[in-house]
C-alpha positions as CSV (number, residue, x, y, z in Angstrom):
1,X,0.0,0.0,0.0
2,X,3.0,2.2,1.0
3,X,4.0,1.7,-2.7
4,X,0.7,2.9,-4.1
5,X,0.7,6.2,-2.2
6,X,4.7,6.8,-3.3
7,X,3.2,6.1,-6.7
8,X,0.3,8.6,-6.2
9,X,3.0,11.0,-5.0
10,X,5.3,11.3,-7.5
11,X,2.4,11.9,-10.1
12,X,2.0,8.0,-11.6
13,X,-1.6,7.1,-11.6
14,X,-2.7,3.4,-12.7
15,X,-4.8,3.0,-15.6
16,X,-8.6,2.2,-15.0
17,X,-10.3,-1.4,-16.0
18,X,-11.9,0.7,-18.3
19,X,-8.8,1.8,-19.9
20,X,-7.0,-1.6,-19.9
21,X,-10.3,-3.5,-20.9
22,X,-10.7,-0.8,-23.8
23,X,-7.2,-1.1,-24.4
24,X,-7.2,-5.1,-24.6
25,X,-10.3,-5.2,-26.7
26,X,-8.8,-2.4,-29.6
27,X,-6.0,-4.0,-29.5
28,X,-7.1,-7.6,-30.7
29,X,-9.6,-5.9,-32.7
30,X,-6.4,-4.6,-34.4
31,X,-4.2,-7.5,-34.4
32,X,-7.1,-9.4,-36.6
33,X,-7.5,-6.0,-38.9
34,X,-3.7,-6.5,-39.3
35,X,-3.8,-9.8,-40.2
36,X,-6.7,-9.6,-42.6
37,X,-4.9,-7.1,-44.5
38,X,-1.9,-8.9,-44.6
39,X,-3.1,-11.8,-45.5
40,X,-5.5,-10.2,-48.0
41,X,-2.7,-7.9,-49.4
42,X,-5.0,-4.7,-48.5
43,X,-2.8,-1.6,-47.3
44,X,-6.1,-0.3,-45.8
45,X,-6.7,-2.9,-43.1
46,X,-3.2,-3.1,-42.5
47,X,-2.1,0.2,-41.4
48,X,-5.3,0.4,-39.5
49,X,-5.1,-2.7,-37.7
50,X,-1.4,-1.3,-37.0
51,X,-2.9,1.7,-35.3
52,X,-5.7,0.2,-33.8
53,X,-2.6,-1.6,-31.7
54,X,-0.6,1.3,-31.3
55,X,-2.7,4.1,-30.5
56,X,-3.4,2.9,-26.9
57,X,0.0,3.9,-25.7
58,X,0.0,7.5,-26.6
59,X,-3.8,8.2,-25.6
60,X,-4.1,9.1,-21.7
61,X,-7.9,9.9,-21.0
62,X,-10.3,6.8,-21.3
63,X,-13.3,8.5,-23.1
64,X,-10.7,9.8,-25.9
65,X,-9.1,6.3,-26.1
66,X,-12.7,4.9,-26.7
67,X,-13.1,7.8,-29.3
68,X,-10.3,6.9,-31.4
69,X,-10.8,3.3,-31.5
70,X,-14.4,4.1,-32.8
71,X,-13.2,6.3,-35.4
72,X,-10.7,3.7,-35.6
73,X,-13.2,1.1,-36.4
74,X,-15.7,3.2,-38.5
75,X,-12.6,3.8,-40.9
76,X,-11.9,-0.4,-41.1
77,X,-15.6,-0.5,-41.9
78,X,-15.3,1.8,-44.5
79,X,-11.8,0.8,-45.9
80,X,-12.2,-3.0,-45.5
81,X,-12.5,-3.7,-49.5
């Protein structure tokens, strides 16, 4: 617990279940655009199964995390042919 609190106080917060559930689920969602696109030899897929996996890491807030992987997702509907 002591660790938590020097955690707390140095400015380190831990992510939310949200966040890592969110996180978790965008990131599969993206491992399987990514291999669909490779597989399929579709640049479209590909890069955004790429960011789908990537984006997770530079996004702090959970709502805009949740955002971007929407939009995320819209665009693989859109660009999966």
């Amino acid at each position: 617990m002591d660790e938590l609190k020097a955690l707390e106080s140095s400015g380190f917060t831990l992510p939310s279940i949200a966040y890592l559930a969110g996180s978790f689920a965008f990131s599969i969602l993206g491992y399987a655009a990514y291999r669909y696109g490779k597989n399929a030899s579709r640049s479209g897929p590909y890069w955004i199964g790429i960011a789908l996996m990537v984006y997770p890491y530079f996004i702090g807030e959970t709502w805009i995390m949740y955002a971007a992987g929407a939009g995320l997702c819209a665009a693989l509907f859109v660009f999966r042919n």
